[in-house]
N, C-alpha and C positions, 0 to 999 in steps of 0.2 A: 504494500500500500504506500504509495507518494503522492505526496502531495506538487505542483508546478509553484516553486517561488517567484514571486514579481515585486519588483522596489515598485511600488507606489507613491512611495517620496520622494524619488528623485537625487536622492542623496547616494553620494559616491560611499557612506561607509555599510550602506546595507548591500546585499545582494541579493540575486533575484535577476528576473528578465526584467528587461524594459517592456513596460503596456503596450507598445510598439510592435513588440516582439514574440507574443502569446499567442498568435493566431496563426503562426506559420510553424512554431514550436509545435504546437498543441495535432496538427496535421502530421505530422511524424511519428507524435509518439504509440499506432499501433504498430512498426515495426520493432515494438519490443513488446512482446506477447505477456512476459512476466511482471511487467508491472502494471500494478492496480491503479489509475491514476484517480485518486479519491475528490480532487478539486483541486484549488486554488488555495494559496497562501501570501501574507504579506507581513510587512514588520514595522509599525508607521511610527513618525517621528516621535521623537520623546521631549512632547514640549511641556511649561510649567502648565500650564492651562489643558487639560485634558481633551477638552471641546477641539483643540486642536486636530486631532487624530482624525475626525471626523471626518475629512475629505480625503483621507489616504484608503479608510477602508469604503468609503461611497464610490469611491475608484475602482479599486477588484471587484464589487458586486456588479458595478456595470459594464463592467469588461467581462464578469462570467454571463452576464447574459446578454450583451451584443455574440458572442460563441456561442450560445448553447446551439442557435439554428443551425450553424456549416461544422458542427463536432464530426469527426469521424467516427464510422463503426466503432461502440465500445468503447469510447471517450463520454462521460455524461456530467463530471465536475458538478457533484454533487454537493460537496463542500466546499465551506469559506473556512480557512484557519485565519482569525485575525482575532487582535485584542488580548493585553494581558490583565493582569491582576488591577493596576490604575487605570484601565478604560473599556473593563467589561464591557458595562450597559451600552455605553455606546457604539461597540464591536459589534453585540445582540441589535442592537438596533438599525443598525447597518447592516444586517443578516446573517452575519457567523454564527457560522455552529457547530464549530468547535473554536475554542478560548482557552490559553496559556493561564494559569492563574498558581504557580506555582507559591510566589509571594502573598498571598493570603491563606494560604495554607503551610509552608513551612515559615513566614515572615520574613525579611528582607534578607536580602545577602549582606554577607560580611565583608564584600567589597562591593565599593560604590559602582552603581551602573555604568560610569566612563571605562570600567576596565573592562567591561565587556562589551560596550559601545562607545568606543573612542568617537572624542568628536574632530573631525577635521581639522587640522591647521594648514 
């Protein structure tokens, strides 16, 4: 089971296709029989203001459904993976479903989020 990652934000420290780039991906991937392609995924910025996120994940959901019509045989991205623990609701809101929420449930890391998402210089 994978999921297709897509930067949504535009930012060079995530990774992922470009939205650009998903629909000629996405045409490929039955020549690989063994994977399950479960949906879409994204990783959206990590601003102070949560509300921000909002247009990173309203981006995947209407990029998986500008696709669903020209999906190839057995491609049907039935999944949105977006949103973690600080912008659930508004992931659900935005249609995922499925949601990272590791930090509410074990509570923060012991290292600050920069080490794991540097932010550009």
């Amino acid at each position: 089971d994978v999921f297709v990652q897509v930067n949504t934000s535009g930012e060079d420290s995530k990774y992922g296709l470009d939205p650009t780039e998903v629909a000629d991906f996405v045409q490929q991937l039955p020549a690989f029989p063994n994977l399950h392609v479960r949906g879409l995924m994204t990783l959206a910025v990590l601003p102070p203001d949560p509300e921000q996120v909002r247009p990173c994940f309203a981006r995947l959901r209407k990029l998986r459904d500008r696709l669903r019509p020209t999906l190839p045989p057995g491609i049907r991205l039935e999944e949105l993976s977006m949103g973690m623990s600080g912008d659930v609701e508004i992931a659900i809101e935005e249609g995922a479903t499925v949601v990272r929420v590791g930090q509410a449930i074990f509570g923060t890391r012991s290292k600050p989020d920069s080490v794991y998402w540097p932010t550009p210089t």
